[in-house]
C-alpha positions, 0 to 999 in steps of 0.5 A: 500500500502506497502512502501519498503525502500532502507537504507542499503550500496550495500556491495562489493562481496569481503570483503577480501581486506586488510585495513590498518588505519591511527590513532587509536582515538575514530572514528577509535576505537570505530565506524570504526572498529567496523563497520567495523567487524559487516560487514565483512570486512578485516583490518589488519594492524593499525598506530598511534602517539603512537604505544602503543596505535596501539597495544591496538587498535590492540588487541581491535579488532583482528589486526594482525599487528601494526606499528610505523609509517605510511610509514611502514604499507604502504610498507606492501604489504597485505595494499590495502586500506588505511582507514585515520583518523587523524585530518585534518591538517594532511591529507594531509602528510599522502595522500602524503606518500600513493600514493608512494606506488604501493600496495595501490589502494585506501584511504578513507579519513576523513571529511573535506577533507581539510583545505580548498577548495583549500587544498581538490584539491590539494589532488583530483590531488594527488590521480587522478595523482596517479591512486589512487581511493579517497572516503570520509568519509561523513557517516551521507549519510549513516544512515538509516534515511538519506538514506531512505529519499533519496529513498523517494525522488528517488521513487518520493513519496514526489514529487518536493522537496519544503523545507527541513530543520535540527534543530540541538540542540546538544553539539559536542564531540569537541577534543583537535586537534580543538584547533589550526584550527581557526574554530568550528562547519562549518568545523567539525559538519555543513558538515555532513547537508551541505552533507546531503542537497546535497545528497537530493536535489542536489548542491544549487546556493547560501549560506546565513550564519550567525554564533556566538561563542559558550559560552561553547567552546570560552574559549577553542578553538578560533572560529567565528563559534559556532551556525551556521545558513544558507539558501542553494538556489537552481535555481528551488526555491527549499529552504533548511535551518539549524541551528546547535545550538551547545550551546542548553542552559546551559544544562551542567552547571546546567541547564536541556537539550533539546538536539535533532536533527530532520529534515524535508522534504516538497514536492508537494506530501507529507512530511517527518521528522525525528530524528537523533539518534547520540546525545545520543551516547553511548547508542543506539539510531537508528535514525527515520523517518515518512512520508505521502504522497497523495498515501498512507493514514496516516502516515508512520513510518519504524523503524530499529535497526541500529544507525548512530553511529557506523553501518553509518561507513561502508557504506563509506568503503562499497562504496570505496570497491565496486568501487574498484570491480567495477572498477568506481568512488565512491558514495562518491569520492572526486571530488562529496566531493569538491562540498561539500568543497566548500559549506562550505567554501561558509558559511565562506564567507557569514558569514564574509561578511554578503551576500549571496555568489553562490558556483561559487564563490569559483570555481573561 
C-alpha cells in the first residue's frame, strides 16, 4: 500500500501581486526572498534602517525599487502586500503606518506577533478595523516534515493522537535586537513547537513550564528563559511535551556537539518521528520523517529535497496570497496566531509561578 503525502503550500493562481518588505536582515535576505523567487512570486519594492543596505538587498535579488523609509514604499501604489520583518518591538509602528494606506490589502507579519498577548490584539483590531487581511509568519507549519505529519494525522493513519513530543538540542542564531526584550528562547525559538503542537493536535487546556538561563547567552542578553521545558494538556488526555535545550553542552567552547532536533508522534494506530533539518543551516539539510502504522507493514520513510530553511518561507506568503484570491481568512491569520500568543505567554506564567496555568487564563 502506497502512502501519498500532502507537504507542499496550495500556491495562489496569481503570483503577480506586488510585495513590498519591511527590513532587509538575514530572514528577509537570505530565506524570504529567496523563497520567495524559487516560487514565483512578485516583490518589488524593499525598506530598511539603512537604505544602503535596501539597495544591496535590492540588487541581491532583482528589486526594482528601494526606499528610505517605510511610509514611502507604502504610498507606492504597485505595494499590495506588505511582507514585515523587523524585530518585534517594532511591529507594531510599522502595522500602524500600513493600514493608512488604501493600496495595501494585506501584511504578513513576523513571529511573535507581539510583545505580548495583549500587544498581538491590539494589532488583530488594527488590521480587522482596517479591512486589512493579517497572516503570520509561523513557517516551521510549513516544512515538509511538519506538514506531512499533519496529513498523517488528517488521513487518520496514526489514529487518536496519544503523545507527541520535540527534543530540541540546538544553539539559536540569537541577534543583537534580543538584547533589550527581557526574554530568550519562549518568545523567539519555543513558538515555532508551541505552533507546531497546535497545528497537530489542536489548542491544549493547560501549560506546565519550567525554564533556566542559558550559560552561553546570560552574559549577553538578560533572560529567565534559556532551556525551556513544558507539558501542553489537552481535555481528551491527549499529552504533548518539549524541551528546547538551547545550551546542548559546551559544544562551542571546546567541547564536541550533539546538536539535533527530532520529534515524535504516538497514536492508537501507529507512530511517527522525525528530524528537523534547520540546525545545520547553511548547508542543506531537508528535514525527515518515518512512520508505521497497523495498515501498512514496516516502516515508512518519504524523503524530499526541500529544507525548512529557506523553501518553509513561502508557504506563509503562499497562504496570505491565496486568501487574498480567495477572498477568506488565512491558514495562518492572526486571530488562529493569538491562540498561539497566548500559549506562550501561558509558559511565562507557569514558569514564574511554578503551576500549571489553562490558556483561559490569559483570555481573561
Amino acid at each position: 500500500m502506497h502512502i501519498e503525502l500532502e507537504y507542499l503550500p496550495v500556491f495562489p493562481e496569481n503570483k503577480s501581486v506586488g510585495i513590498g518588505c519591511v527590513g532587509a536582515g538575514f530572514i528577509m535576505a537570505d530565506c524570504q526572498l529567496v523563497a520567495y523567487r524559487n516560487a514565483g512570486f512578485n516583490p518589488v519594492a524593499i525598506t530598511s534602517r539603512t537604505l544602503a543596505n535596501s539597495q544591496k538587498v535590492a540588487q541581491r535579488h532583482n528589486i526594482s525599487k528601494f526606499y528610505a523609509s517605510y511610509r514611502q514604499m507604502f504610498a507606492d501604489p504597485e505595494v499590495q502586500v506588505v511582507d514585515i520583518a523587523v524585530p518585534p518591538d517594532g511591529q507594531i509602528a510599522v502595522i500602524k503606518e500600513a493600514v493608512k494606506h488604501k493600496n495595501i490589502r494585506a501584511i504578513l507579519a513576523q513571529k511573535p506577533l507581539g510583545m505580548n498577548y495583549s500587544e498581538a490584539l491590539e494589532i488583530v483590531r488594527i488590521c480587522e478595523g482596517a479591512g486589512v487581511v493579517l497572516g503570520v509568519n509561523q513557517n516551521m507549519r510549513y516544512d515538509q516534515s511538519v506538514r506531512a505529519c499533519k496529513d498523517l494525522l488528517n488521513k487518520g493513519l496514526l489514529g487518536k493522537p496519544i503523545f507527541g513530543s520535540i527534543d530540541m538540542r540546538a544553539i539559536p542564531h540569537w541577534t543583537g535586537w534580543q538584547a533589550g526584550m527581557g526574554w530568550l528562547t519562549l518568545r523567539v525559538m519555543s513558538i515555532h513547537h508551541l505552533d507546531t503542537f497546535r497545528y497537530w493536535f489542536g489548542d491544549p487546556k493547560s501549560v506546565y513550564c519550567s525554564v533556566a538561563q542559558d550559560p552561553r547567552t546570560v552574559s549577553k542578553f538578560a533572560h529567565d528563559d534559556g532551556i525551556a521545558l513544558y507539558i501542553l494538556e489537552y481535555e481528551n488526555g491527549m499529552r504533548a511535551s518539549s524541551w528546547d535545550d538551547v545550551w546542548t553542552g559546551p559544544a562551542r567552547e571546546g567541547a564536541e556537539e550533539d546538536i539535533y532536533i527530532n520529534y515524535r508522534v504516538e497514536g492508537l494506530d501507529g507512530m511517527a518521528k522525525g528530524s528537523i533539518g534547520w540546525p545545520n543551516y547553511p548547508t542543506h539539510s531537508p528535514s525527515t520523517l518515518d512512520f508505521t502504522c497497523k495498515e501498512i507493514s514496516g516502516w515508512q520513510r518519504p524523503r524530499w529535497q526541500e529544507a525548512w530553511f529557506p523553501d518553509a518561507f513561502a508557504g506563509p506568503m503562499a497562504q496570505l496570497l491565496v486568501a487574498l484570491e480567495q477572498n477568506k481568512e488565512p491558514e495562518i491569520g492572526g486571530r488562529d496566531n493569538l491562540k498561539t500568543m497566548a500559549l506562550v505567554d501561558a509558559c511565562y506564567v507557569s514558569a514564574r509561578e511554578h503551576r500549571a496555568v489553562e490558556i483561559a487564563e490569559i483570555y481573561s
